[in-house]
LUMVEX-86228 format. One record per residue (C-alpha): residue in one letter; z, x, y. Coordinates in steps of 0.02 Angstrom, whole numbers. Example, Ala and Ser with C-alpha at 12.3 -4.5 7.8 and 13.67 -1.06 7.14 Angstrom:
2
[drentor A [390 615 -225]]
[drentor S [357 684 -53]]
//
This chain:
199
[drentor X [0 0 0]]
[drentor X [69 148 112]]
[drentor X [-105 229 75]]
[drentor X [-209 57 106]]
[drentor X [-139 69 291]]
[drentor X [-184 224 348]]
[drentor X [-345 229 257]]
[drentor X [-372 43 364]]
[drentor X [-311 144 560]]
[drentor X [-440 214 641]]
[drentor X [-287 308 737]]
[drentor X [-240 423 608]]
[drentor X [-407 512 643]]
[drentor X [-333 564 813]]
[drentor X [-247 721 859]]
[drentor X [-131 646 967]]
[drentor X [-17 480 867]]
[drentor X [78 348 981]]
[drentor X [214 292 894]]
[drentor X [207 130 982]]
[drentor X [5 121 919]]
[drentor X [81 141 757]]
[drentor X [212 26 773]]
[drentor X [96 -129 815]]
[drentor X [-53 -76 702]]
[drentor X [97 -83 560]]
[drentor X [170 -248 601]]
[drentor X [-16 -320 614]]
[drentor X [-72 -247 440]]
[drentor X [111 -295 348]]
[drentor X [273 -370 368]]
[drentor X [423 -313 475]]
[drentor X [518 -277 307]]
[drentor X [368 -156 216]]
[drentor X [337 -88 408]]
[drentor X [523 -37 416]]
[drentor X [488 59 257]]
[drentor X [347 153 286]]
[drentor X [429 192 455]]
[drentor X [560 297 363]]
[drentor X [424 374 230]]
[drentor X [326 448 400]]
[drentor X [500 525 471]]
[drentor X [524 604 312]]
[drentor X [336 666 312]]
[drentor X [357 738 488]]
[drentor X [516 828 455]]
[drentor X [460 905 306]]
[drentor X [299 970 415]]
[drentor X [408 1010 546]]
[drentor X [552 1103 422]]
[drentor X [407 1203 343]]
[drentor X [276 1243 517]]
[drentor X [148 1114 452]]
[drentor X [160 1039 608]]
[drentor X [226 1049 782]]
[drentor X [322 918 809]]
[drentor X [367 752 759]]
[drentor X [315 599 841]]
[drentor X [404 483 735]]
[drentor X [574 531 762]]
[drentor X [701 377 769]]
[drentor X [557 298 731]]
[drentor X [633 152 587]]
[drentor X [755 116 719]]
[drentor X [629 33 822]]
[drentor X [598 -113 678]]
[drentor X [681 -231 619]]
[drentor X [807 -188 464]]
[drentor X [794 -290 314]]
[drentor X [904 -436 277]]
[drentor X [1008 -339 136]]
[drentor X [1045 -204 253]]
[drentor X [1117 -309 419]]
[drentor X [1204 -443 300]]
[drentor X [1253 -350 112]]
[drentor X [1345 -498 71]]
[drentor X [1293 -574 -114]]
[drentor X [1225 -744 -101]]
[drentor X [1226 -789 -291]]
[drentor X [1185 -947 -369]]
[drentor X [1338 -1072 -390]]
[drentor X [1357 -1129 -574]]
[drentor X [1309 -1285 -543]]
[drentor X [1130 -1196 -458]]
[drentor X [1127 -1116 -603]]
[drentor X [1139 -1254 -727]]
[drentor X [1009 -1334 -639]]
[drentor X [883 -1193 -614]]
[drentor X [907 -1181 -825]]
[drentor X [879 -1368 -863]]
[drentor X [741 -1368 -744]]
[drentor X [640 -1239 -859]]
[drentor X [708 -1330 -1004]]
[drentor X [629 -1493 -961]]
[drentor X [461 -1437 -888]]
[drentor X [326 -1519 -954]]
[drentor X [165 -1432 -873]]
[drentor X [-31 -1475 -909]]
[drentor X [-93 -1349 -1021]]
[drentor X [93 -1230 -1011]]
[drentor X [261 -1273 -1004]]
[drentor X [406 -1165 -915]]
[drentor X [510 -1247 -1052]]
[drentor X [465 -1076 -1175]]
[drentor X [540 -983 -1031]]
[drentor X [715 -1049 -1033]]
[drentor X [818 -936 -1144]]
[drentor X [748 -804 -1051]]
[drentor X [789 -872 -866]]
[drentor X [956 -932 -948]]
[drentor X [999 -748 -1020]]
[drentor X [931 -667 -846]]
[drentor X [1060 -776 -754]]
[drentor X [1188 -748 -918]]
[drentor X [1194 -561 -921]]
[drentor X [1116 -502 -737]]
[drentor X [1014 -381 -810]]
[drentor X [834 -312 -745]]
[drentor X [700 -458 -781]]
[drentor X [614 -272 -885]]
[drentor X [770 -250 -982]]
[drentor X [771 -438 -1040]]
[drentor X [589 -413 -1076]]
[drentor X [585 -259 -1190]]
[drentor X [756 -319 -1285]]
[drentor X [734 -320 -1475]]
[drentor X [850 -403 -1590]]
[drentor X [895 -242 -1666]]
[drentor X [973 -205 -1506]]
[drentor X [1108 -349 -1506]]
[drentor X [1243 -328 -1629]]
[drentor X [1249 -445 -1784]]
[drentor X [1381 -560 -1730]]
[drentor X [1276 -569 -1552]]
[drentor X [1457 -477 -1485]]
[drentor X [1368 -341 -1409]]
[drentor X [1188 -290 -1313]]
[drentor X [1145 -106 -1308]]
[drentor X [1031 -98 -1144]]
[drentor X [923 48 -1157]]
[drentor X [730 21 -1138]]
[drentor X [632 -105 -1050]]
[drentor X [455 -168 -1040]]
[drentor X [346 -139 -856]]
[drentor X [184 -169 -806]]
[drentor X [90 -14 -739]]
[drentor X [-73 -32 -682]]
[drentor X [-110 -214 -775]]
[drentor X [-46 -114 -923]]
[drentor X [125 -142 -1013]]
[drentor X [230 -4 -1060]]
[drentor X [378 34 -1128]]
[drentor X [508 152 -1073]]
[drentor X [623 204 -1171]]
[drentor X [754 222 -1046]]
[drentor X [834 123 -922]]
[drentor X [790 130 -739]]
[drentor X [957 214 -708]]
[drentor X [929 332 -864]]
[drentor X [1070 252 -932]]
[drentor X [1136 163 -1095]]
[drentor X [1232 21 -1054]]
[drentor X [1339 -63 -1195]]
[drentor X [1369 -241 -1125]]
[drentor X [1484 -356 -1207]]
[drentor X [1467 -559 -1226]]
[drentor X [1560 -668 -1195]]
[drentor X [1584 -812 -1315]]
[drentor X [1458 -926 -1208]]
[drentor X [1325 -789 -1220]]
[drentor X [1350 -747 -1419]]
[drentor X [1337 -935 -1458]]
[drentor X [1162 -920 -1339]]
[drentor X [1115 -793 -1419]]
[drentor X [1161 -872 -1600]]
[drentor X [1074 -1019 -1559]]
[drentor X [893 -935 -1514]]
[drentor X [899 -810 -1643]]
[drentor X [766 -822 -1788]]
[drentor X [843 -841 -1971]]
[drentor X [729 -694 -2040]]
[drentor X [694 -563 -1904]]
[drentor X [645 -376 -1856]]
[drentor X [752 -274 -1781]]
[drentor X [583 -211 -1694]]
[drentor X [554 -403 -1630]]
[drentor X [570 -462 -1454]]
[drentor X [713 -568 -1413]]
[drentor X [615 -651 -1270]]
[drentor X [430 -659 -1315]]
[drentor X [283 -743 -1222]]
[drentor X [205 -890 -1284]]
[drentor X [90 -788 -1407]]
[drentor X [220 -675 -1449]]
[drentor X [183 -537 -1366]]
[drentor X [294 -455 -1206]]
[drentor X [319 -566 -1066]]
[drentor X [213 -535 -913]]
//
């Protein structure tokens, strides 16, 4: 994206770079939150030129001040779903009935997202061998992405960490209830429709 912008400002050809130029061609090609972003990737491009004589000077000191920050930043407050949100969100999956597909084959998987609050990849690359006989325990430590329209799996978290996460006795019966009578312990927990990794 960072790359689509410049490639798309016919001031980047220029020897001299207004910051305020830059500003408004930003906030006209993307929004105030990825403009903010990119704001702080060109300060850190400019000191590194400047720290190692690439380049003069930097015109985009302070420059991420002048936008907006994002939400998260100014107000870090959690705003998580009630129970009763949740409960709805779930039955709402669990009784759609769409032309051609139905959300409805999406339910455990919204219900263990909101269940365990683990990465939607984690969720997607679990495999029953993973989750502990009695459904007592989860061992989080791959997940499923999509890289270039392709899907891979990593076999590490995005932290590089295992995480050993305990249920509850709502989330084993869940997990009781959805699990196959003969299975792999190489098969997804939370396939897609034609049983392949969730998209």
């Amino acid at each position: 994206h960072f790359t689509c912008i410049l490639k798309r400002s016919s001031f980047w050809k220029s020897s001299e770079i207004d910051s305020l130029q830059v500003k408004n061609e930003l906030l006209k090609l993307t929004t105030e939150n990825q403009a903010y972003k990119i704001a702080i990737l060109l300060q850190a491009c400019y000191r590194f030129g400047v720290r190692h004589k690439l380049v003069p000077e930097s015109p985009f000191e302070g420059f991420a001040q002048e936008f907006k920050k994002p939400e998260w930043m100014t107000n870090p407050q959690a705003n998580p779903f009630s129970k009763d949100e949740m409960e709805a969100v779930i039955q709402a999956f669990k009784d759609h009935q769409g032309k051609g597909i139905s959300y409805a084959h999406y339910a455990p998987f919204v219900e263990f997202l909101f269940r365990t609050g683990c990465r939607p990849s984690e969720a997607i690359g679990l495999t029953w061998g993973k989750i502990t006989p009695t459904c007592s325990q989860i061992l989080f430590s791959s997940s499923i992405v999509e890289v270039n329209g392709r899907l891979i799996e990593s076999k590490k978290s995005k932290t590089n960490s295992i995480r050993k996460f305990p249920c509850n006795q709502q989330l084993r019966e869940f997990l009781q209830s959805i699990k196959p009578p003969n299975f792999r312990i190489d098969q997804l927990v939370f396939p897609s429709p034609n049983g392949k990794p969730i998209r």
